[in-house]
Every structure is written in structure tokens, then in C-alpha cells.
C-alpha positions as CSV (number, residue, x, y, z in Angstrom):
1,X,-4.5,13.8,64.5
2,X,-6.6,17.2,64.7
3,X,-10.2,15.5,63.7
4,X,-8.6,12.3,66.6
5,X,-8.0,15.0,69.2
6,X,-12.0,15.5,69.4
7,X,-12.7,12.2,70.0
8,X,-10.3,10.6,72.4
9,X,-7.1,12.1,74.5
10,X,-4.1,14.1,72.5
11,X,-1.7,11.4,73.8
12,X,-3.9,8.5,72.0
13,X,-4.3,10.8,69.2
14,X,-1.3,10.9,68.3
15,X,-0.2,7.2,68.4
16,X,-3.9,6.1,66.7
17,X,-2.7,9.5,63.6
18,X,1.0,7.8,63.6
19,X,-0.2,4.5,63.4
20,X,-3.1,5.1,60.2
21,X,-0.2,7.0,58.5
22,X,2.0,3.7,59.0
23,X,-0.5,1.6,57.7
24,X,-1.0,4.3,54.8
25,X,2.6,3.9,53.8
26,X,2.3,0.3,54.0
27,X,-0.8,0.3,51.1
28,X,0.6,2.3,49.0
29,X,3.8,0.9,49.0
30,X,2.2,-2.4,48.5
31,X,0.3,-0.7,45.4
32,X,3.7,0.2,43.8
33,X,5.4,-3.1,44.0
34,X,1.8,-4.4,42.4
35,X,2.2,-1.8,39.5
36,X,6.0,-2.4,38.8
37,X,5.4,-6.5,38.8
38,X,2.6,-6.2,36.4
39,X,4.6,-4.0,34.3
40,X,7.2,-6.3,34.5
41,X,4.9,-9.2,33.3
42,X,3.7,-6.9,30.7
43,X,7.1,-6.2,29.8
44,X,7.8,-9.8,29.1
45,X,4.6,-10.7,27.8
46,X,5.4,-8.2,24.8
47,X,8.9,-9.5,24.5
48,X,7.4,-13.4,24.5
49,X,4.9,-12.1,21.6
50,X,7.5,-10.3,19.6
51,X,9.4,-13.3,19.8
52,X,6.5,-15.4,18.8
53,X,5.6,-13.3,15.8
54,X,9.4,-13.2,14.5
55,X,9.9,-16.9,14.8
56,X,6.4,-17.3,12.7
57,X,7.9,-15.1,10.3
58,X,11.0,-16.8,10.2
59,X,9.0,-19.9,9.6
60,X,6.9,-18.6,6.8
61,X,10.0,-17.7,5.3
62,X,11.3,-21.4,5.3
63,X,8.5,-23.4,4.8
64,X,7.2,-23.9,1.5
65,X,4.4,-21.4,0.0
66,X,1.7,-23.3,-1.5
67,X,0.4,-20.9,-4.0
68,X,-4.0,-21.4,-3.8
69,X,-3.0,-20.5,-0.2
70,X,-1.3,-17.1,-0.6
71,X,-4.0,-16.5,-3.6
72,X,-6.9,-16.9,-0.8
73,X,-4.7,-14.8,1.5
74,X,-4.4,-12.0,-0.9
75,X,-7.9,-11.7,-1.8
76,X,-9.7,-13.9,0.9
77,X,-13.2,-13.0,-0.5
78,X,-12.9,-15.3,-3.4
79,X,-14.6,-18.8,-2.8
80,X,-14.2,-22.5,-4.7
81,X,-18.6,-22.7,-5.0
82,X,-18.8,-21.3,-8.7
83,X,-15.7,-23.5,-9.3
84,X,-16.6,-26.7,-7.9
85,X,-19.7,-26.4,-9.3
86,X,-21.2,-28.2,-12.6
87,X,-17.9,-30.4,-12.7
88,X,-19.9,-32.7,-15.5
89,X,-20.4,-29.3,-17.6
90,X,-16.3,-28.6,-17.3
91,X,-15.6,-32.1,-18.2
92,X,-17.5,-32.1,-21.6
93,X,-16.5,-28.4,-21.8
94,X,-14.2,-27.6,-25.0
95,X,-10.9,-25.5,-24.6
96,X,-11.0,-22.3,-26.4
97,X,-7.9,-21.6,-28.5
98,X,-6.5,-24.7,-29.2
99,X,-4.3,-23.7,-32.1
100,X,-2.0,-21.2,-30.3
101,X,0.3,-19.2,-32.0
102,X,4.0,-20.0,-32.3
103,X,6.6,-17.7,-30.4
104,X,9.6,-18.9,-32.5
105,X,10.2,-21.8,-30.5
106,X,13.2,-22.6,-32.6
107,X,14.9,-19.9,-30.8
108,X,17.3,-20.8,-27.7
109,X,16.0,-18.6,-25.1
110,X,19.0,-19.7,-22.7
111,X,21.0,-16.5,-24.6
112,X,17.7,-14.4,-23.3
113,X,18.8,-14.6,-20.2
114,X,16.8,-11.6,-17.6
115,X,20.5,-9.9,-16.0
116,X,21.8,-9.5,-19.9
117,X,18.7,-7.3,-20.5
118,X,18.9,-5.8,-17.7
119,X,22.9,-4.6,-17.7
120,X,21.8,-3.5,-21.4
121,X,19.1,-1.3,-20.9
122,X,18.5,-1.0,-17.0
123,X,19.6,3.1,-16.7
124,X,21.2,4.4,-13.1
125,X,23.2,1.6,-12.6
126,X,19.9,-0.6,-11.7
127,X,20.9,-3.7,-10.8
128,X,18.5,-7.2,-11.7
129,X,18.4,-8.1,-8.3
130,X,15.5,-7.8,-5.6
131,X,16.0,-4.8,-3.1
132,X,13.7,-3.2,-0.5
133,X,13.8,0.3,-1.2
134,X,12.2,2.8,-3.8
135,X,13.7,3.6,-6.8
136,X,14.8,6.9,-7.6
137,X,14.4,6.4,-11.4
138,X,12.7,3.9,-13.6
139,X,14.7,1.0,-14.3
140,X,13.8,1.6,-18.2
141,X,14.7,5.0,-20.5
142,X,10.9,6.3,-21.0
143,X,10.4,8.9,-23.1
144,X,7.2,11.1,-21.1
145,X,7.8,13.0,-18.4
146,X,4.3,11.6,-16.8
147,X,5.6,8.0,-17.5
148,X,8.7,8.4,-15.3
149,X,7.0,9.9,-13.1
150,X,4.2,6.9,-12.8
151,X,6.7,4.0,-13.0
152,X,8.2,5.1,-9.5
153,X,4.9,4.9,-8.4
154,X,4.1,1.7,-9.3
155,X,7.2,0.2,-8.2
156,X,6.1,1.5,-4.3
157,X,2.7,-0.6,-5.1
158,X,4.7,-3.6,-6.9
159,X,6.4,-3.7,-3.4
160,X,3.5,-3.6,-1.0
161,X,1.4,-6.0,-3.2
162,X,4.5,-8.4,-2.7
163,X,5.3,-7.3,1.1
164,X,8.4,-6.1,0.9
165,X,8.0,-2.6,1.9
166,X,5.1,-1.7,4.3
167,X,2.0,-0.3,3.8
168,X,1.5,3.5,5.2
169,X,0.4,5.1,8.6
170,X,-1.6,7.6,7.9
171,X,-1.6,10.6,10.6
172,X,-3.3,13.7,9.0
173,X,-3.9,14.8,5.7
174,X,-1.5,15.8,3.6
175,X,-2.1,19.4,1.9
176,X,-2.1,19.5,-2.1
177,X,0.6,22.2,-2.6
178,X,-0.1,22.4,-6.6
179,X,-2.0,21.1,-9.8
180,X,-1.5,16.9,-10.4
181,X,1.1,16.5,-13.1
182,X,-1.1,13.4,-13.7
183,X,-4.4,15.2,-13.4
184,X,-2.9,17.6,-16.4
185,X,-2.0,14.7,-18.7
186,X,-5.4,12.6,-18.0
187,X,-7.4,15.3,-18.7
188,X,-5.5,15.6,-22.1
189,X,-5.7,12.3,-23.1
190,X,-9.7,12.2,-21.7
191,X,-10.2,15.4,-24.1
192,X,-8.6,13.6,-26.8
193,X,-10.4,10.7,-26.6
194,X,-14.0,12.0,-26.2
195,X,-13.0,14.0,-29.3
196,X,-12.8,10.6,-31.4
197,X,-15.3,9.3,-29.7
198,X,-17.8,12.2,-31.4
199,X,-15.7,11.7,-34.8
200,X,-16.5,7.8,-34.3
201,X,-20.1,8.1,-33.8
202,X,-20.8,11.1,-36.2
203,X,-19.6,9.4,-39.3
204,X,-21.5,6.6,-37.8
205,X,-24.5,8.7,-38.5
206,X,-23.1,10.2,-41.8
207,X,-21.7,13.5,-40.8
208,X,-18.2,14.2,-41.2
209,X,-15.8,15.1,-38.5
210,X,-17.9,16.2,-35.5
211,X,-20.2,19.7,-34.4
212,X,-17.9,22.0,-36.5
213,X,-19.5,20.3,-40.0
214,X,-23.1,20.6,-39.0
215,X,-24.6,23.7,-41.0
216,X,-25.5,26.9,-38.9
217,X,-28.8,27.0,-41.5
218,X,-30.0,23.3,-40.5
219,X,-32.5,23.6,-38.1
220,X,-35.3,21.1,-39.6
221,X,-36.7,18.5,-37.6
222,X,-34.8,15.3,-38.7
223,X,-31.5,17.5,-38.0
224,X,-32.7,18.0,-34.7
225,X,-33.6,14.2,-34.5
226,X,-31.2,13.5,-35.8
227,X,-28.4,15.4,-33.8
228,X,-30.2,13.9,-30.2
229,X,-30.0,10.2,-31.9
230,X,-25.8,11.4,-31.6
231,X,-26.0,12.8,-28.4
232,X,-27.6,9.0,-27.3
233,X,-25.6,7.4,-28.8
234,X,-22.2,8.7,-27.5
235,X,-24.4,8.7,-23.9
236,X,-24.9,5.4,-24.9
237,X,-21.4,4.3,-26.0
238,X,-19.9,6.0,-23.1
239,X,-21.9,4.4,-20.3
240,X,-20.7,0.9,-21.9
241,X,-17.1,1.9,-21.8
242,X,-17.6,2.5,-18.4
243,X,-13.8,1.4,-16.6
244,X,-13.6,-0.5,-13.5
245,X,-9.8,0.5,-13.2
246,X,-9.5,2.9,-9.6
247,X,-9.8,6.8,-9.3
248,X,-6.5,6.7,-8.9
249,X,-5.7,5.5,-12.8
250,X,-8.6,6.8,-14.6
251,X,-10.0,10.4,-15.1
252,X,-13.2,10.6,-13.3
253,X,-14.1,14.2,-14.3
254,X,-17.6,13.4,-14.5
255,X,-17.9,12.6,-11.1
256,X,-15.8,15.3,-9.5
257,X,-13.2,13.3,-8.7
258,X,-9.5,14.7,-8.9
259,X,-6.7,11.9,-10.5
260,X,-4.4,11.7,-7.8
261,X,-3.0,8.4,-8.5
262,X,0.1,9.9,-5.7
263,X,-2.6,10.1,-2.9
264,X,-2.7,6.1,-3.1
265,X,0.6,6.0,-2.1
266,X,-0.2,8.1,0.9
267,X,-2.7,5.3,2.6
268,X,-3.0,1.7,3.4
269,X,-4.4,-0.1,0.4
270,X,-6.2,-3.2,0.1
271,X,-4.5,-6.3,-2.4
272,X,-7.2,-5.7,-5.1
273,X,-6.6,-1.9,-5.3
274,X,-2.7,-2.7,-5.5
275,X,-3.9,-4.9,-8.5
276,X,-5.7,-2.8,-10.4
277,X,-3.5,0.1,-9.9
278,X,-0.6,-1.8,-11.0
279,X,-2.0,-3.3,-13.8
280,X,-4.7,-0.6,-14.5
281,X,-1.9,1.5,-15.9
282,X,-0.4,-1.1,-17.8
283,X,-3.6,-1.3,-19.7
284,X,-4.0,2.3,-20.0
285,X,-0.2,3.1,-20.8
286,X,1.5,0.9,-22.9
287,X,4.7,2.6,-22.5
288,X,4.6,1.4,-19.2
289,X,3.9,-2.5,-19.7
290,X,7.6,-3.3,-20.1
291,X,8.6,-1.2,-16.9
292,X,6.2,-2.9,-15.3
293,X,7.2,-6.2,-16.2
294,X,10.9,-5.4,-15.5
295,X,10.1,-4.4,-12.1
296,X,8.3,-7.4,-11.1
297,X,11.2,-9.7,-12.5
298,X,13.8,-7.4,-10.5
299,X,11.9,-7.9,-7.4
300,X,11.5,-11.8,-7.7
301,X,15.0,-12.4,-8.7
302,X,17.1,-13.4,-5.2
303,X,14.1,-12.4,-3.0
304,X,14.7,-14.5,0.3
305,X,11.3,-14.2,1.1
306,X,9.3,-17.1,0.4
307,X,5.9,-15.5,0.9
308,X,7.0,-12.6,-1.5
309,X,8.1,-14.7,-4.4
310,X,4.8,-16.9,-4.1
311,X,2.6,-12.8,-4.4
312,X,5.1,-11.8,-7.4
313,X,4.5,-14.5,-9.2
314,X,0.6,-14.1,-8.7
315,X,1.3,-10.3,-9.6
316,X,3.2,-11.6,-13.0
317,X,0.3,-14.2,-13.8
318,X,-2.2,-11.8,-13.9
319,X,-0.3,-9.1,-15.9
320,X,0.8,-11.7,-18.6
321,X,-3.0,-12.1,-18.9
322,X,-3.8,-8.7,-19.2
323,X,-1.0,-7.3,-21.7
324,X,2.1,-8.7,-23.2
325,X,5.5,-7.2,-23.3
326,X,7.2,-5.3,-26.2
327,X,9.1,-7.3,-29.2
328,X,12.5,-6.1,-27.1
329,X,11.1,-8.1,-24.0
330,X,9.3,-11.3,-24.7
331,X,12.0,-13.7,-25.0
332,X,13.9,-12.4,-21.9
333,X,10.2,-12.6,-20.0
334,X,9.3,-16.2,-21.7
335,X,13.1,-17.2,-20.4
336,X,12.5,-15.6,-17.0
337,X,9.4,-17.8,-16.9
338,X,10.2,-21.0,-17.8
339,X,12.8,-20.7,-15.2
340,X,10.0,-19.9,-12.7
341,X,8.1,-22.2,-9.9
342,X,6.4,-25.7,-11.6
343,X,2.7,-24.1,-10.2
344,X,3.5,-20.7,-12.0
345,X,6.1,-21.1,-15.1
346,X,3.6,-23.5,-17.7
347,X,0.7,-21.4,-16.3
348,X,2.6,-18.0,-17.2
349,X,3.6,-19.1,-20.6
350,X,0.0,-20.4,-21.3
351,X,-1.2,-17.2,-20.3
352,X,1.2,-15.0,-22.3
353,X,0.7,-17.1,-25.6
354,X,-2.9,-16.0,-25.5
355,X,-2.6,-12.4,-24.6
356,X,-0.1,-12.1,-28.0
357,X,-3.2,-13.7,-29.7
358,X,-5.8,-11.8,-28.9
359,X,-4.5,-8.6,-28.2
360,X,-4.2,-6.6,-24.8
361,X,-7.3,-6.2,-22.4
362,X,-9.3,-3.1,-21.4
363,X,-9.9,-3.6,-17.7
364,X,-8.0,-5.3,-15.4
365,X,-8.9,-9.0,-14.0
366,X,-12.2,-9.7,-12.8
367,X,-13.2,-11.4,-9.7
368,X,-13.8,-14.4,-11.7
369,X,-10.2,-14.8,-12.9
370,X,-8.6,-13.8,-9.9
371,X,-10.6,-17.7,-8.8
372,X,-9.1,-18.8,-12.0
373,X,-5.1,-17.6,-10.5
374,X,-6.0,-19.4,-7.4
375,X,-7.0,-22.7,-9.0
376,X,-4.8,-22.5,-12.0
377,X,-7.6,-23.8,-14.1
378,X,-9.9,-22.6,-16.7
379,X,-13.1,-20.3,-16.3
380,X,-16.3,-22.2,-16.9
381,X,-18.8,-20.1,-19.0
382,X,-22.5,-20.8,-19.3
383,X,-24.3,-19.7,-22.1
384,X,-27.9,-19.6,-22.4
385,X,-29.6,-20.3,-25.6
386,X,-32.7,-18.3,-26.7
387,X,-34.8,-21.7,-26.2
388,X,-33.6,-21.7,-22.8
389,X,-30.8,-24.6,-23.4
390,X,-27.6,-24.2,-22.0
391,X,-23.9,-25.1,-22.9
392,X,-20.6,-24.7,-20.8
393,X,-17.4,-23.5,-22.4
394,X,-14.1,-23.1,-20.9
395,X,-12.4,-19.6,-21.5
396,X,-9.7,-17.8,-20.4
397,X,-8.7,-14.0,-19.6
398,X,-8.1,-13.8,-23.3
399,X,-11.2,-15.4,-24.9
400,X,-12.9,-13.3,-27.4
401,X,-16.6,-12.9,-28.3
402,X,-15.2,-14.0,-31.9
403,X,-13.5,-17.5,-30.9
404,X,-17.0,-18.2,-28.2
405,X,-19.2,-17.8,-31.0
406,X,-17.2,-20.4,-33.2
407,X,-16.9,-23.1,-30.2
408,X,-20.6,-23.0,-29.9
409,X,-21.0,-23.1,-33.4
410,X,-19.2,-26.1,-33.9
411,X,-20.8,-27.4,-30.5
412,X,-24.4,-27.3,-31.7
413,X,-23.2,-28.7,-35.4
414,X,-24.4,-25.0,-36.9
415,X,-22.0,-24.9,-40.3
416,X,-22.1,-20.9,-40.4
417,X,-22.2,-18.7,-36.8
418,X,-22.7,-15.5,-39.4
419,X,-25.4,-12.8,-37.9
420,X,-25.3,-14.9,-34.3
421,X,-23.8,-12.2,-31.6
422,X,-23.4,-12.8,-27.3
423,X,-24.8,-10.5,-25.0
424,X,-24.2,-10.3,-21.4
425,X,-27.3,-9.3,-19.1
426,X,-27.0,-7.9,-15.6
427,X,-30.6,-7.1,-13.9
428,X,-33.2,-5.6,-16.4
429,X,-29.8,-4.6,-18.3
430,X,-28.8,-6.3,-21.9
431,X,-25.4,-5.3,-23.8
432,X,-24.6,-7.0,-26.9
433,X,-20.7,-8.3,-26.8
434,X,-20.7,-8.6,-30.4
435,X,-19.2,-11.7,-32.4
436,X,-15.3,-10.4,-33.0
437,X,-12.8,-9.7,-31.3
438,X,-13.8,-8.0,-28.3
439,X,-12.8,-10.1,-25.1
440,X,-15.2,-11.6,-22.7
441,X,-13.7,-11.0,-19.3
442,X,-13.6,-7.0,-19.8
443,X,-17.3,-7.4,-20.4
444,X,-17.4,-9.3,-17.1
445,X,-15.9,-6.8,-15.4
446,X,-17.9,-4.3,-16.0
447,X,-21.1,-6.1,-14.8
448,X,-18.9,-6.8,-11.5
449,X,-18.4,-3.0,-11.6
450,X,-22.5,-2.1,-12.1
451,X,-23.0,-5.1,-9.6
């Protein structure tokens, strides 16, 4: 009205001042009734979307799971090319391990029955049954303070891999108030076995138990050699042991890297790093492997969720692969699984009869395998002959250099495979896999580790 008075009369002034601020009022009146309408609309976009979400999970949960599809969900960078290709090859292909071993089929598994072993040896009260919350002790009596201590653990990763308890928000870091009880133990048992490692590979070489047997007074020149060749060589030996398993579940002292296998808890993991922490320590502790096996049977027993029984039975497939149970366990674990899905229960059982064959692996599954889960067929293996030839042989996670080198044999008509070995080259790299009974697919995990 002030700046107005300069310009026309005081009366005028006042009526053009009263009349802005009216039409002031007006706009930003206009402005809130905007904002609250869109917020409304917001409002009940959110609530159509939440509802949209909850009755696609409600639908998942009823319609059937088809298993290659929550394989390729899981790990969706695994493709069907190497599969689908060479189909001739896999159709002349042989099948390794045809004679399989007997698991006293006589027996009637029906008195093996999963909620007898469990009200026998379950401790706290643990029931068989599926629930959604951690555990507050392991289902199983376990002797080591570290292996109680890791079973919990694994049984928060068992029920993210299978989506029933949600993965972590991570805010800020949390603070490391003291030393890792599992940094102490895997230091020990690193210690321990570098130390028969050098045993190993000095009587190798002739010496006797390590350093401590050298003499002081042997400083010639072949001692010297001959001390650097052992240095090599455990160099050597140690590089091709080299473990694809995570930080989290092997000591990487070597790299600076503190075992924390708690901290993986404490972030949003990816499927495969559930799988090879899982399993990882399954190969690495076999105290664990029936704990682990337990807690996957609890959680697919009455678990409503469709989605979730289709992942633990992709999580038990891949264990029964990698290790077997203890004598106490199998025939409740064979009964659990030939009470399992059609897709999963013959697979399973296959799968299990090979691993008590050949003995348990050293590194978890390899890419190649996990294609294998997916398809529920073989793995097609090409082997190149030194004149260049090529032959395909089916295998499995449990095929050993020992049984490949008698299938080819008998492929090429060769009466005695004696002195033939495989190796497995990667880049300008060559390892020699030997011809006994070292198993394939942990050499091919380690190349898809250096890879």
C-alpha cells in the first residue's frame, strides 16, 4: 500500500493493496489444496502398490514353483549356451559311475522317519518344524565351543538363502569390541596345517620332520639347492590349494584379511555368497555337516511358503553333492528325501549315493554345477587329446580324476590307462589333476576362482 501510495491516490491505494492481498490468499490457498490432493493421490498410490506387491506374494505362494525358474532367480548369471551345446557329444557321452554303491536298501527307511531324530537328539526343546526366527542354540550337541558358535550363524544364512528372514540394512559400521573367537581358532587350524604341509613335502624330499632336522653344520651347495627346491615346492603346493570358499570361511592371513565370518551376517549378501558360506563350512568343518543338514530339513518341514521350499531344496541338492551326513544321519536324510518334491527327491538321492563314494569335496560348487542344479542333468566334459582329438564325458560333482581316466580308457579301447594323468589348463597355466581320486569339480573351481 506504501510503494502504491507513490503512484496513484491513498484512497486507490488502499483498495488496489487490499485487493493483491485478496488475490494472494486466493493462490496460495489454491497451492495448498493442490499439495494435500497430490498427497492424497500419493497416499493411495502407495496403498494400491502395497496391495499389488502383497497379492503377488500371495500368489507366488500359491502357485506352483517350477524349480529351473527359482534356480535362474537365485543365481540369474548362469545361462543354458554351454548346456545346449554339443547335444550329439552328450548323447554318445558315457555316465560316470555306473556301479554305485549300495546304501542298505534292505533297510525300511519308513522307521527313519526326520521328527524321531529330531525328538532324540534335537537339544533345547527344538522342535522339527519350520520357524522364522534364529536359534538360540544349535539344534545338535556339538562338542567345540567355535562350532556352536558357527552353527547359529549358519542357520541366519540357511534362512536368508531360503527367504525367510530378511536380509540386513546396513546403517554405519559396526565397531569390533574384541579379538574374533573364529579368527583365534582359524589361525590355529591354518598353523597346524601349514605345519604338515612342510612335514608332507620335506619327507617328500627325504628329510625328516621339517626345519628343526636340517643340520646347523650343512651349508654346502646342494643343501642350499636343495632347501629352495622345498621352499618351491610348498610355494608351489600352496598356490594350487588355493580355496575359492569366502573371507568369511577361510583364513586369509596372507592377504591381510581378518576371518570375520560374524561381519557377513551384518550386510546384505548375494545368493552365491550364502552358498558358499553355508556349505564352505561344511567342507571345512565336518562337525558341522550334520547341523547343517538338520537345519535345512527343520526349515523345509511345514514351510507354507512355496518359493522357500523350491530354495531349500536347491540348498539341500547342492550340499548332498558336496559332503554326506554322519552314519547317525543318512537314513533319516535318504527318508527325508525320498519323501521330497518328484524334480528334487531322485536327483538328491543320486547325488548323495555319489558323494558316499567318492568321498567329500574341497570347495564348494562351481559355476558349472550350479547349471547342472538348474537343469538337473549331467555336466558335459570335453577332453582334449594330445593329438588334438576330443571326447565328451558326462560327470558329476563327484567324478574323480581316477573314474575320468578309466571311462576314457575304455572309450578309446586302451586295455591299461597306467602312467596317463588329466590336467586342467587355464591361460598360459597347466596343473596336473592326477589319475586317483582327486575330484574334478574342485579343480574347476579353482580355475573359476584364477578366472
Amino acid at each position: 500500500e506504501e510503494r502504491l501510495k507513490k503512484q496513484m491516490a491513498a484512497e486507490e491505494a488502499k483498495r488496489k493493496a487490499e485487493q493483491l492481498r485478496q488475490e494472494f490468499l486466493l493462490k496460495k490457498e489454491k497451492e495448498a489444496k493442490e499439495a494435500e490432493e497430490m498427497e492424497k493421490q500419493q497416499g493411495k498410490a502407495k496403498a494400491a502398490e502395497a496391495k499389488r506387491k502383497m497379492e503377488e506374494a500371495q500368489n507366488r505362494q500359491e502357485r506352483p514353483v517350477e524349480e529351473s525358474e527359482v534356480v535362474e532367480e537365485m543365481f540369474g548369471f548362469l545361462g543354458d549356451k554351454e548346456l545346449d551345446r554339443n547335444t550329439k557329444a552328450l548323447e554318445d557321452a558315457e555316465l560316470l559311475g555306473g556301479n554305485l554303491p549300495t546304501l542298505d536298501d534292505d533297510i525300511d527307511l519308513s522307521e527313519y522317519k526326520f521328527p524321531k531324530f529330531a525328538a532324540t537328539y534335537f537339544q533345547s526343546n527344538a522342535t522339527h518344524t519350520y520357524i522364522k526366527k534364529k536359534l538360540k542354540h544349535p539344534l545338535l550337541a556339538l562338542k567345540h565351543e567355535v562350532d556352536q558358535f558357527l552353527a547359529l550363524d549358519i542357520w541366519v544364512m540357511i534362512l536368508r538363502f531360503m527367504g525367510d528372514l530378511p536380509e540386513p540394512v546396513v546403517n554405519e559400521p559396526v565397531e569390533e569390541e574384541g579379538p574374533s573367537l573364529r579368527k583365534r581358532i582359524y589361525n590355529t587350524l591354518s598353523r597346524k596345517s601349514k605345519s604338515k604341509l612342510e612335514k608332507e613335502v620335506a619327507m617328500e624330499f627325504g628329510g625328516g620332520g621339517g626345519e628343526e632336522e636340517y643340520d646347523d653344520d650343512a651349508q654346502t651347495r646342494g643343501e642350499e639347492k636343495r632347501r629352495e627346491s622345498l621352499r618351491k615346492r610348498i610355494a608351489s603346493m600352496t598356490l594350487k590349494k588355493k580355496s575359492k570358499l569366502p573371507p568369511e570361511v577361510v583364513d586369509a592371513n596372507s592377504a591381510g584379511a581378518a576371518l570375520e565370518s560374524s561381519k557377513a551376517l551384518l550386510r546384505p549378501t548375494t545368493n552365491l555368497e550364502k552358498l558358499h558360506f553355508i556349505i564352505g563350512f561344511g567342507v571345512l568343518r565336518p562337525e558341522l555337516r550334520d547341523e547343517i543338514y538338520c537345519q535345512i530339513c527343520k526349515q523345509l518341514t511345514q514351510n507354507p511358503s512355496r518359493p522357500a521350499h523350491a530354495r531349500g531344496w536347491v540348498l539341500l541338492s547342492l550340499c548332498v553333492g558336496c559332503f554326506a551326513p554322519s552314519s547317525r544321519l543318512i537314513n533319516y536324510l535318504r527318508y527325508f528325501i525320498t519323501e521330497g518334491p518328484p524334480g528334487y527327491a531322485p536327483y538328491c538321492e543320486e547325488r548323495l549315493r555319489r558323494t558316499l563314494k567318492n568321498g567329500a569335496r574341497q570347495q564348494p560348487p562351481s559355476w558349472l554345477e550350479l547349471q547342472a542344479t538348474k537343469s538337473k542333468k549331467p555336466l558335459m566334459l570335453p577332453i582334449t587329446f594330445m593329438d588334438g582329438s576330443t571326447k565328451a564325458l558326462l560327470a558329476d560333482s563327484a567324478t574323480t580324476a581316477k573314474e575320468l581316466c578309466t571311462q576314457l580308457a575304455q572309450k578309446i579301447g586302451m586295455k591299461d590307462p597306467f602312467g596317463f594323468s588329466l590336467y586342467i589348463a587355464l591361460f598360459d597355466k597347466v596343473s596336473s589333476l592326477g589319475s586317483e581320486g582327486d575330484h574334478i569339480m574342485d579343480a574347476i573351481s579353482q580355475c573359476e576362482q584364477y578366472a
